[in-house]
C-alpha positions in Angstrom: -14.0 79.5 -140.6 -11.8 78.4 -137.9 -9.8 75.4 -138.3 -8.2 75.2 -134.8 -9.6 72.9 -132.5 -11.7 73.3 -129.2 -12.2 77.1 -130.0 -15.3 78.8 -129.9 -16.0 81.5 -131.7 -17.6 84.6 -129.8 -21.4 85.7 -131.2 -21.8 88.1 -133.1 -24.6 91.0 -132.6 -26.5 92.7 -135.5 -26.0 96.3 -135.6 -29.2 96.9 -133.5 -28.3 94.4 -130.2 -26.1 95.2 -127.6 -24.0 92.6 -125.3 -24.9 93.3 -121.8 -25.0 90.5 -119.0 -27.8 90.8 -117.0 -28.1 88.5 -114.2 -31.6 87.1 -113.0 -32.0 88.8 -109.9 -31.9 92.4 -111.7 -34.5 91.0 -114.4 -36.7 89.8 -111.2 -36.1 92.5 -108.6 -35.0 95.5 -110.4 -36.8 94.8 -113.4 -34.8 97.4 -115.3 -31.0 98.1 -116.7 -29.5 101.1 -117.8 -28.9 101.4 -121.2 -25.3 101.1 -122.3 -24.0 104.9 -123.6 -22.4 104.0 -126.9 -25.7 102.9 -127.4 -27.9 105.5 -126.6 -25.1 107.6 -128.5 -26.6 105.2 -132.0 -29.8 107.1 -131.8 -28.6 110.1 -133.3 -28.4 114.4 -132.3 -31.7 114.6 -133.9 -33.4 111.9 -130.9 -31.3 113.2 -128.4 -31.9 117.1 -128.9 -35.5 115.9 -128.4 -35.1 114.7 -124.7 -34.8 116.9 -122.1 -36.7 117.7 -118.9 -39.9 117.8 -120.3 -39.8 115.2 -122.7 -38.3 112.4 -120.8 -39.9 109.3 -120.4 -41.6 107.6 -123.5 -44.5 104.1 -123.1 -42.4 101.4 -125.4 -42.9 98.1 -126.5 -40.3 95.0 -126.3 -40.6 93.0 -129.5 -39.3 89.9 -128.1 -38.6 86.6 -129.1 -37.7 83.6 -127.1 -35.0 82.0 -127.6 -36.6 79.0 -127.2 -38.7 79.9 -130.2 -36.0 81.9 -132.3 -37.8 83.1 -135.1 -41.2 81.0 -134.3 -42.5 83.0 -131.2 -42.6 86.7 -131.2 -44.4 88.5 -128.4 -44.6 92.3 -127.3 -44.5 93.4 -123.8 -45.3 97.1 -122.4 -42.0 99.1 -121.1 -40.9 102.4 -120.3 -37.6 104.3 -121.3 -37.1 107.0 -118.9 -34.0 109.6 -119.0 -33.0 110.3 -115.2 -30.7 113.8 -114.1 -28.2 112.6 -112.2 -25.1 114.9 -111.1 -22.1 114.2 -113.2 -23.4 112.0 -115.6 -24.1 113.3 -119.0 -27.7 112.5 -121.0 -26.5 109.7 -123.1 -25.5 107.4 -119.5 -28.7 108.4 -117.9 -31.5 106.2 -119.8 -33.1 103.2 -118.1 -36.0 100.6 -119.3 -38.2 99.3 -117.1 -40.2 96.4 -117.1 -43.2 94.8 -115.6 -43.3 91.6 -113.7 -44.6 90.2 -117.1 -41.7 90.7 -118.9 -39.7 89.3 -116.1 -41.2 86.2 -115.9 -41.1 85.6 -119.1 -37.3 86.0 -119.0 -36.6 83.8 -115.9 -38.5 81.1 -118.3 -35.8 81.2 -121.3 -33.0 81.6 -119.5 -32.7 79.9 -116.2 -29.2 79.4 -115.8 -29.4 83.2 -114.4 -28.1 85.5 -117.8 -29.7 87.4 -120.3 -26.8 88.2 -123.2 -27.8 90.6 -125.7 -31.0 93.3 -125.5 -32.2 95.3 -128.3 -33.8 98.7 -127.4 -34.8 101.2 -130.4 -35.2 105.0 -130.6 -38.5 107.2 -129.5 -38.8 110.6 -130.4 
């Protein structure tokens, strides 16, 4: 605990979230991000191996809960991981999740001030 005064102490993440600051207008326009390396490196050889030209882009769901709602409202939305070829990027920089306008709206609801903080994507085979 932290006895000093006015300090905040920074979040902290279980194993399965990662930080990334999305602002609104890429949740509402874009409706993707590109999914952070380090953690697309978490999924292991074994995933990775298993994407490749033929085998890359996957149907998801987004178990998501409001924040509004932590742990009282839990809803799933339809999403797709896809893993993109670009020149001088390796595999594990190259995923992105996509959204519908669904999804979207839902997030400009619970968090109007114009950031999302943390995601949570899993691993498909």
């Amino acid at each position: 605990m932290d006895r000093r005064k006015n300090r905040v102490q920074p979040i902290r993440l279980l194993p399965k979230f990662f930080p990334l600051d999305i602002h609104k207008s890429m949740f509402l326009n874009d409706l993707m991000i590109t999914i952070p390396q380090y953690y697309a490196e978490s999924w292991g050889t074994q995933v990775l191996n298993g994407h490749n030209q033929n085998n890359k882009s996957w149907k998801v769901d987004i178990n998501y809960e409001s924040p509004k709602e932590l742990g009282k409202v839990k809803s799933k939305h339809k999403a797709r991981l896809t893993l993109f070829f670009a020149k001088n990027r390796n595999q594990t920089s190259s995923y992105r999740l996509k959204w519908d306008n669904e999804f979207a709206i839902q997030l400009a609801k619970d968090y109007p001030k114009s950031f999302v903080r943390s995601f949570r994507v899993s691993h498909w085979r």
